[in-house]
N, CA, C and O atoms as a DFTB+ gen file, in Angstrom:
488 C
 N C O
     1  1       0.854      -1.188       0.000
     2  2       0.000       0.000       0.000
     3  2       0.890       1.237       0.000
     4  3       1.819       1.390       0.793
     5  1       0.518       2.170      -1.010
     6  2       1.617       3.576      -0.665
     7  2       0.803       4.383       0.276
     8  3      -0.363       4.412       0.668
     9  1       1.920       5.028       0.474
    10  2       1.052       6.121       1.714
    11  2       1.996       7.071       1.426
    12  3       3.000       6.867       0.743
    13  1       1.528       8.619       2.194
    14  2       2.059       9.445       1.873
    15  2       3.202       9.838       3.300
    16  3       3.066       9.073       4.255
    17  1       4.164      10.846       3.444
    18  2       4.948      10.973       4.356
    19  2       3.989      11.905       5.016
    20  3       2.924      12.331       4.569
    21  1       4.647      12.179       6.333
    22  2       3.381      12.696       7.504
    23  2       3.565      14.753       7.049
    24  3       2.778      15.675       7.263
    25  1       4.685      14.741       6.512
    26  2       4.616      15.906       5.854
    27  2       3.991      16.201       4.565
    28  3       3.497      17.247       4.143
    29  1       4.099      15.249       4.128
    30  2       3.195      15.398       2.737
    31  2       1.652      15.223       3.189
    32  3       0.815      15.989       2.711
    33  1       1.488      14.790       3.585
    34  2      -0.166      14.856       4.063
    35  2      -0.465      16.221       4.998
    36  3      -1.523      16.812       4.784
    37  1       0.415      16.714       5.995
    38  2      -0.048      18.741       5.912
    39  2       0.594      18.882       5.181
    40  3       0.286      20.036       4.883
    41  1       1.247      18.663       4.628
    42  2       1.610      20.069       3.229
    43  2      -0.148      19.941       2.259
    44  3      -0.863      20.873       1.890
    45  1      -0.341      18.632       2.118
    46  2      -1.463      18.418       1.066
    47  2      -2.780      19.393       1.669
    48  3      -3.430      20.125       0.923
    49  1      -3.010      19.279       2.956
    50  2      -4.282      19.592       3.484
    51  2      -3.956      21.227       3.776
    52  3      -4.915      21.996       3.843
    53  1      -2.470      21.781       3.959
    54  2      -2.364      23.546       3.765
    55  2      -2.812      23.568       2.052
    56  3      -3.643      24.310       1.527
    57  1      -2.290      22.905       1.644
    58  2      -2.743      23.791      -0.153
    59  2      -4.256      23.275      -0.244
    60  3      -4.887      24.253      -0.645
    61  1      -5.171      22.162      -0.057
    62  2      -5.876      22.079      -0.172
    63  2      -7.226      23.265       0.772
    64  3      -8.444      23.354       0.617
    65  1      -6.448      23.857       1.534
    66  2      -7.667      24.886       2.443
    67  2      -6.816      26.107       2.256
    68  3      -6.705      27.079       3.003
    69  1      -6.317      25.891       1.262
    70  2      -5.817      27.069       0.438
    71  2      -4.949      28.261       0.901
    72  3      -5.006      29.390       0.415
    73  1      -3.866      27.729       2.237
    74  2      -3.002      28.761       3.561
    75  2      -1.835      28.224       2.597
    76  3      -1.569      27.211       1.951
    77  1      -1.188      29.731       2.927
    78  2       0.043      29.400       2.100
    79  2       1.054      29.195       3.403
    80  3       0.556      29.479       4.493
    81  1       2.265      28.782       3.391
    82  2       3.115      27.892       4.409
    83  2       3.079      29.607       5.126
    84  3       2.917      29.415       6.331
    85  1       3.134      30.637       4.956
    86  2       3.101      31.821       5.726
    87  2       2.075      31.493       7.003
    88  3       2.422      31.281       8.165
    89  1       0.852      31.508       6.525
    90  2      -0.346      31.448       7.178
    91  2      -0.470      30.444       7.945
    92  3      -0.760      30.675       9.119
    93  1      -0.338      29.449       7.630
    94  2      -0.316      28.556       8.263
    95  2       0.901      28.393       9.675
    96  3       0.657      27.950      10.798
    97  1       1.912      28.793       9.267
    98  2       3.040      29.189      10.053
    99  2       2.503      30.081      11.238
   100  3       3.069      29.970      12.326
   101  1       1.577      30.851      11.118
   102  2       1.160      32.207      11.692
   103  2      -0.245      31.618      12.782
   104  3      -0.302      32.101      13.913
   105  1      -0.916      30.966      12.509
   106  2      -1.928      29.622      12.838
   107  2      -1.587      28.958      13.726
   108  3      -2.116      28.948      14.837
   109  1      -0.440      28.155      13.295
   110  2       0.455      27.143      14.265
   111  2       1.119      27.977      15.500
   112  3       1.115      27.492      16.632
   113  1       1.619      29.099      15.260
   114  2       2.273      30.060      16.502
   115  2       3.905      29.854      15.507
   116  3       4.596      30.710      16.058
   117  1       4.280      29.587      15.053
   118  2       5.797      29.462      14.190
   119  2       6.445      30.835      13.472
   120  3       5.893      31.936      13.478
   121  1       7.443      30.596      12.992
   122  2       8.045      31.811      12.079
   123  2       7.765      30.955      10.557
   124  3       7.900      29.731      10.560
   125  1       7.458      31.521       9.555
   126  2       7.173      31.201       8.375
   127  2       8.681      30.281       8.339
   128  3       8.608      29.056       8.233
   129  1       9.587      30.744       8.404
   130  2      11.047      30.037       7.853
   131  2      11.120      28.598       8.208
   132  3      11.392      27.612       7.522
   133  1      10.591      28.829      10.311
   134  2      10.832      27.106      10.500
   135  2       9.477      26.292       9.949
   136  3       9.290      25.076       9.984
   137  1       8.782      27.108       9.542
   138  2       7.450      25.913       8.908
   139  2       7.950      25.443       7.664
   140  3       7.719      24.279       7.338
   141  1       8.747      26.361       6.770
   142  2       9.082      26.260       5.534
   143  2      10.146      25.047       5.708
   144  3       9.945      24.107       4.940
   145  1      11.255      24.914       6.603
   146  2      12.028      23.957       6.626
   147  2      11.528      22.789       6.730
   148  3      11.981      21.850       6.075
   149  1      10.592      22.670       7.504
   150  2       9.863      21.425       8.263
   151  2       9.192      20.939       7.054
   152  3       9.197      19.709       7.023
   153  1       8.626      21.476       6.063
   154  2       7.899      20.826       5.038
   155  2       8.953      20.859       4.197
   156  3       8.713      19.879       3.491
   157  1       9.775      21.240       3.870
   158  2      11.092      20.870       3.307
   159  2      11.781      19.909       3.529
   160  3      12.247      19.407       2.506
   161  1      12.090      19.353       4.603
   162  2      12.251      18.064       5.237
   163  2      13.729      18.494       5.654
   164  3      14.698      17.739       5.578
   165  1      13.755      19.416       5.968
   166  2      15.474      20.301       6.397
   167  2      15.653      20.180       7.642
   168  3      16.825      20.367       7.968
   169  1      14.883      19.916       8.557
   170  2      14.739      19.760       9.836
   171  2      13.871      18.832      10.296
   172  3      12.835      18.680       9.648
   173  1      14.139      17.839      11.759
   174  2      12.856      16.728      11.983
   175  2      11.554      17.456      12.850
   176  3      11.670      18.137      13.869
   177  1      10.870      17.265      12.464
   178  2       9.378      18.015      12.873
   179  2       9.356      17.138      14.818
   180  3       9.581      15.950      15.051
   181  1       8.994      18.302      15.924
   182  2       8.951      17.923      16.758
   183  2       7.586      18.132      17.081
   184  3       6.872      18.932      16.476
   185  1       7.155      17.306      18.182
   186  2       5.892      16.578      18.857
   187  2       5.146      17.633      18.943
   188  3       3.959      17.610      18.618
   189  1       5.910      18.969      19.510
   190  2       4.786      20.303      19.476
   191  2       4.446      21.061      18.469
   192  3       3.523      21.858      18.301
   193  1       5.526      20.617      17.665
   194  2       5.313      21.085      16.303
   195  2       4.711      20.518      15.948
   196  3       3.813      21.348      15.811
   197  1       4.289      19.614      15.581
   198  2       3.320      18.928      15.318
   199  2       1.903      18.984      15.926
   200  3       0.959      18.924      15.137
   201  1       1.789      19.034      16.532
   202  2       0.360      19.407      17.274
   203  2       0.086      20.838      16.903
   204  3      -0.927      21.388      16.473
   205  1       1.305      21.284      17.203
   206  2       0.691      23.329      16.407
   207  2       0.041      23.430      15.387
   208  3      -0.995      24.091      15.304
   209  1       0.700      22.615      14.224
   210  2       0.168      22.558      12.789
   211  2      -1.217      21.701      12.569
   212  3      -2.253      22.039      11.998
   213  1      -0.889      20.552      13.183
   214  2      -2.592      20.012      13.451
   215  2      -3.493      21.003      13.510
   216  3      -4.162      21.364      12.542
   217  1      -3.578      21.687      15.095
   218  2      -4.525      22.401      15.677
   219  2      -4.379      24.175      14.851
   220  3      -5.263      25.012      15.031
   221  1      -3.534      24.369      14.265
   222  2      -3.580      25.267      12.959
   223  2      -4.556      24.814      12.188
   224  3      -5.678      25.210      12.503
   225  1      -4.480      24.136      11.312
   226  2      -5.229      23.375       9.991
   227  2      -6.442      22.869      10.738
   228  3      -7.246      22.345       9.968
   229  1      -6.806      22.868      11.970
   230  2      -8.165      22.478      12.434
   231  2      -8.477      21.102      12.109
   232  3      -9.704      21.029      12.046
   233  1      -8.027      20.146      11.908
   234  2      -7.994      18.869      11.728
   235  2      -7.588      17.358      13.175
   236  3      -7.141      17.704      14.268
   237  1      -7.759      16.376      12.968
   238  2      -7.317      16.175      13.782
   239  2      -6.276      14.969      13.442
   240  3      -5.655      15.060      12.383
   241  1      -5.987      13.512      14.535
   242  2      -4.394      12.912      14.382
   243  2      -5.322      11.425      12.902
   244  3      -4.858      10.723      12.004
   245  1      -6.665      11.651      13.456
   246  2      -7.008      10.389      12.615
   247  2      -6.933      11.147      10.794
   248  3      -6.505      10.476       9.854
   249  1      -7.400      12.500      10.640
   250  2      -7.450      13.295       9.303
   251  2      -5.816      12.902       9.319
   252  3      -5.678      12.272       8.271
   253  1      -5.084      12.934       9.693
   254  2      -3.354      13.061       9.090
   255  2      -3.000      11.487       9.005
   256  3      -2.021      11.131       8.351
   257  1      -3.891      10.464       9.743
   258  2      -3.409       9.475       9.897
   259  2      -4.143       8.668       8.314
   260  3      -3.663       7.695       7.734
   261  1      -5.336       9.398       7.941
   262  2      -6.286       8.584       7.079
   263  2      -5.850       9.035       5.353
   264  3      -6.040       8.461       4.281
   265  1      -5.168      10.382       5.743
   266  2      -4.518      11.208       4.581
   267  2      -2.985      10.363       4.040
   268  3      -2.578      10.268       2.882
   269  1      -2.329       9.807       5.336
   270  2      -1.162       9.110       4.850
   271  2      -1.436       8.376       4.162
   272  3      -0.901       8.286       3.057
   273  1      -2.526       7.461       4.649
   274  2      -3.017       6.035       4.274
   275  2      -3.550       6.401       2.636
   276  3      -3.530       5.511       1.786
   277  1      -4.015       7.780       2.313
   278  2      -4.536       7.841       1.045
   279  2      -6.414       7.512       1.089
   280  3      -7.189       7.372       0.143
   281  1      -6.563       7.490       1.949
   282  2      -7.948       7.250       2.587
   283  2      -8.609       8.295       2.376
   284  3      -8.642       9.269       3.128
   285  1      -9.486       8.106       0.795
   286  2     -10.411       9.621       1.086
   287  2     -11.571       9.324       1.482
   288  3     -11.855      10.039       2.443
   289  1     -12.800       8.265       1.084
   290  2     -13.824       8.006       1.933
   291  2     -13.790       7.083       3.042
   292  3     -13.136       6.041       3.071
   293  1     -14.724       7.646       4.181
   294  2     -14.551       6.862       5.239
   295  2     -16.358       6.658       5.801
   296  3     -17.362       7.367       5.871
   297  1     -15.962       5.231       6.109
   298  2     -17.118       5.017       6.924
   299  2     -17.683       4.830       8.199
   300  3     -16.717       5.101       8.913
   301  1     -18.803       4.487       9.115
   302  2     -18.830       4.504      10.454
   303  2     -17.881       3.971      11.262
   304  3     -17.234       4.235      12.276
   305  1     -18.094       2.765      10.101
   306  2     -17.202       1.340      10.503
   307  2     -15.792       1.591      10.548
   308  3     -15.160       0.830      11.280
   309  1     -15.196       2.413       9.985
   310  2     -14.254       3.336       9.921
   311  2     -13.491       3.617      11.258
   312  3     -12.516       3.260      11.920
   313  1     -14.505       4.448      11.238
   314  2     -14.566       5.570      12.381
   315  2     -14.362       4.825      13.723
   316  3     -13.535       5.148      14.576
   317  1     -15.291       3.705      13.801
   318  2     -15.530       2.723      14.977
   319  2     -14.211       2.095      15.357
   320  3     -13.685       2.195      16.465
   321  1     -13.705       1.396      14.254
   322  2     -12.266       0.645      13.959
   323  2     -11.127       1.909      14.507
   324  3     -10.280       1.726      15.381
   325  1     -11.233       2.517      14.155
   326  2     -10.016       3.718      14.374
   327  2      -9.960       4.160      15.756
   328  3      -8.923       4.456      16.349
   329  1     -11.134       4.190      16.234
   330  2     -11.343       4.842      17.544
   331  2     -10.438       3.887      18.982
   332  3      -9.776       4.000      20.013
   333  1     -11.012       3.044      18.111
   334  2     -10.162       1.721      19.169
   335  2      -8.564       2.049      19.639
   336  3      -8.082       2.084      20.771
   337  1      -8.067       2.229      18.586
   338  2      -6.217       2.647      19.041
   339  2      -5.992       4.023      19.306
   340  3      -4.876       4.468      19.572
   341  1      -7.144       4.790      19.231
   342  2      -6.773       6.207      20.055
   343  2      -6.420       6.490      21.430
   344  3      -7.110       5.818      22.197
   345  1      -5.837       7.019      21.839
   346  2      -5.735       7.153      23.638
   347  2      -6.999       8.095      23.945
   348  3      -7.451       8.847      23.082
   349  1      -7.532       8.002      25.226
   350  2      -8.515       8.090      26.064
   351  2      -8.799       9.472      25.467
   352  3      -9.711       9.533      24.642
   353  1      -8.310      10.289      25.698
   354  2      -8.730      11.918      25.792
   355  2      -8.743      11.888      24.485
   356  3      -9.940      12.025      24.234
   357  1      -7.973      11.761      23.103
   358  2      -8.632      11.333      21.664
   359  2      -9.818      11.033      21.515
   360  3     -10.534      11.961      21.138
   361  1     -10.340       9.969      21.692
   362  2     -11.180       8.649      21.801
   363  2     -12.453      10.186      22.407
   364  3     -13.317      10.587      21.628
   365  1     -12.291      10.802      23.835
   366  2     -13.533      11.494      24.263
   367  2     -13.440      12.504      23.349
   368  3     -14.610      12.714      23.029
   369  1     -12.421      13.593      22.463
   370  2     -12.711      14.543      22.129
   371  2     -13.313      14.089      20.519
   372  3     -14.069      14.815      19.873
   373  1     -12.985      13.219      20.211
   374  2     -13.869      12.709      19.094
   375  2     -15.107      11.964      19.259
   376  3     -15.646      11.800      18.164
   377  1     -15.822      11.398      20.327
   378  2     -16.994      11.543      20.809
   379  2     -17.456      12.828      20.884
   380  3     -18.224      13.144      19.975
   381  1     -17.205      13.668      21.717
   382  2     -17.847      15.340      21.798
   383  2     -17.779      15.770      20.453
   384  3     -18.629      16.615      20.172
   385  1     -16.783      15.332      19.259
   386  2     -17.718      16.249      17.964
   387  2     -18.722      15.784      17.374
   388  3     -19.715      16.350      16.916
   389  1     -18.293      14.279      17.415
   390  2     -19.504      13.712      17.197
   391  2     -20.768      14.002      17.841
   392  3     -21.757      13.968      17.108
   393  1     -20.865      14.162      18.544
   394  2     -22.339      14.611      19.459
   395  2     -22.396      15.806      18.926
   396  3     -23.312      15.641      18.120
   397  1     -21.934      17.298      18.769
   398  2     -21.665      18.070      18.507
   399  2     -22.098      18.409      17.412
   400  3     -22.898      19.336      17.286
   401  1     -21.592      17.638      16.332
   402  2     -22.595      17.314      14.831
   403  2     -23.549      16.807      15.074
   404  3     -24.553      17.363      14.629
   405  1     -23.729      15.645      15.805
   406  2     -25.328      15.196      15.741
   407  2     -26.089      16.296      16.428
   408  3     -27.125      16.448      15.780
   409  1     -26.047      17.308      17.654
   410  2     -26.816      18.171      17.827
   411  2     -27.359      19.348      16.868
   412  3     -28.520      19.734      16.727
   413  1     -26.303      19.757      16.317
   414  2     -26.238      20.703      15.174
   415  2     -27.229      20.527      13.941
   416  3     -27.908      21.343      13.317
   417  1     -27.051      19.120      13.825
   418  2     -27.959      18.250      12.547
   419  2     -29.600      18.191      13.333
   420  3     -30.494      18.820      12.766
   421  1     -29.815      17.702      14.163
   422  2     -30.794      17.483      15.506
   423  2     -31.838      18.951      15.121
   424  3     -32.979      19.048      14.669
   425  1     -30.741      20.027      15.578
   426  2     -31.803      21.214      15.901
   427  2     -32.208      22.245      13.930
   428  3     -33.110      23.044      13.679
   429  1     -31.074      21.698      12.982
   430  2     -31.841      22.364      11.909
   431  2     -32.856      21.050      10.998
   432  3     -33.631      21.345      10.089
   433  1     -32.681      19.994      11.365
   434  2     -33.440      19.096      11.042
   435  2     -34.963      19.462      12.053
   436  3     -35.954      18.873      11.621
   437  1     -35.164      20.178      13.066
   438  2     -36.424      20.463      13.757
   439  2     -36.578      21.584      13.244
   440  3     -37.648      22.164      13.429
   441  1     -35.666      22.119      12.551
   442  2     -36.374      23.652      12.221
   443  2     -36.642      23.446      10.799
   444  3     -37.605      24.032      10.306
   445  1     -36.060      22.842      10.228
   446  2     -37.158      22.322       8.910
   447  2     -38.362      22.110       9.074
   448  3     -39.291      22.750       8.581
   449  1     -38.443      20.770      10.106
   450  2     -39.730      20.389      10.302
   451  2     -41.203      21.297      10.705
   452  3     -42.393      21.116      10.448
   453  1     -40.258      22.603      11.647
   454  2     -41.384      23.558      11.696
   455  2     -42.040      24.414      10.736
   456  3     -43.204      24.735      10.498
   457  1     -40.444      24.781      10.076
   458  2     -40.873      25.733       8.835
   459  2     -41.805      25.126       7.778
   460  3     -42.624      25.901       7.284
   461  1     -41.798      23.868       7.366
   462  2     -43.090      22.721       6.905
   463  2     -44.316      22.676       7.231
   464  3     -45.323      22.617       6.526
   465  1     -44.177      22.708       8.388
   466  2     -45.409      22.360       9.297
   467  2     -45.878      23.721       9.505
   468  3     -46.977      23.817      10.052
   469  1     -45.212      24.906       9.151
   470  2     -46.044      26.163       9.262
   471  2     -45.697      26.716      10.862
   472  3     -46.428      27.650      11.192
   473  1     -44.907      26.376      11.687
   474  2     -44.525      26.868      12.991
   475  2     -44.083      27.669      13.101
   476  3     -44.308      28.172      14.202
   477  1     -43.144      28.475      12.192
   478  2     -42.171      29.166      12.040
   479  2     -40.989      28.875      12.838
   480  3     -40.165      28.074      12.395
   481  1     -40.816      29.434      13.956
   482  2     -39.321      29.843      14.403
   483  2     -39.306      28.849      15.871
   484  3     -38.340      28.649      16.608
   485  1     -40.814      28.279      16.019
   486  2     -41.371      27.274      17.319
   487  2     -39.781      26.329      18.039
   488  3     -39.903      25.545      18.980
């Protein structure tokens, strides 16, 4: 199976949400230069560095982990499988978005139903 290097998968997901290594640099808390090295492969990317750029790009370790893999659709079953080798506080903060989306979905899926039903804003 190919996969991509853990830099090539953020480099892929900065050009794909369209931050140029500046911005993104600026996101992460970095100087444009050491982001530029780090995706250059001029220097080894460290643990906080790494988490900066994560939580820059708003993504999380399974998006970088599913991007190596070349994994563009994913399913519950997916999701379920993956969750398993996360550590604890992973594992809960990806429960809370999940809920998070399902509430979100929850309350404009009831406000359809009113605006249908003639309730208005009920």
């Amino acid at each position: 199976m190919a996969y991509n290097s853990l830099m090539d998968a953020l480099k892929l997901r900065r050009q794909q949400m369209e931050l140029s290594q500046a911005e993104l640099a600026d996101l992460a808390g970095m100087s444009a230069k050491t982001y530029g090295r780090l995706e250059r492969g001029e220097v080894e990317m460290k643990m906080s560095q790494y988490r900066a750029i994560v939580d820059g790009l708003g993504i999380t370790d399974l998006d970088v982990s599913l991007d190596m893999l070349n994994v563009r659709e994913t399913t519950a079953w997916d999701v379920a499988a993956a969750a398993r080798v996360l550590l604890p506080a992973t594992r809960q903060r990806m429960v809370e978005a999940i809920m998070s989306e399902w509430r979100r979905t929850e309350k404009y899926l009831h406000a359809e139903l009113n605006i249908k039903k003639g309730n208005g804003n009920k």
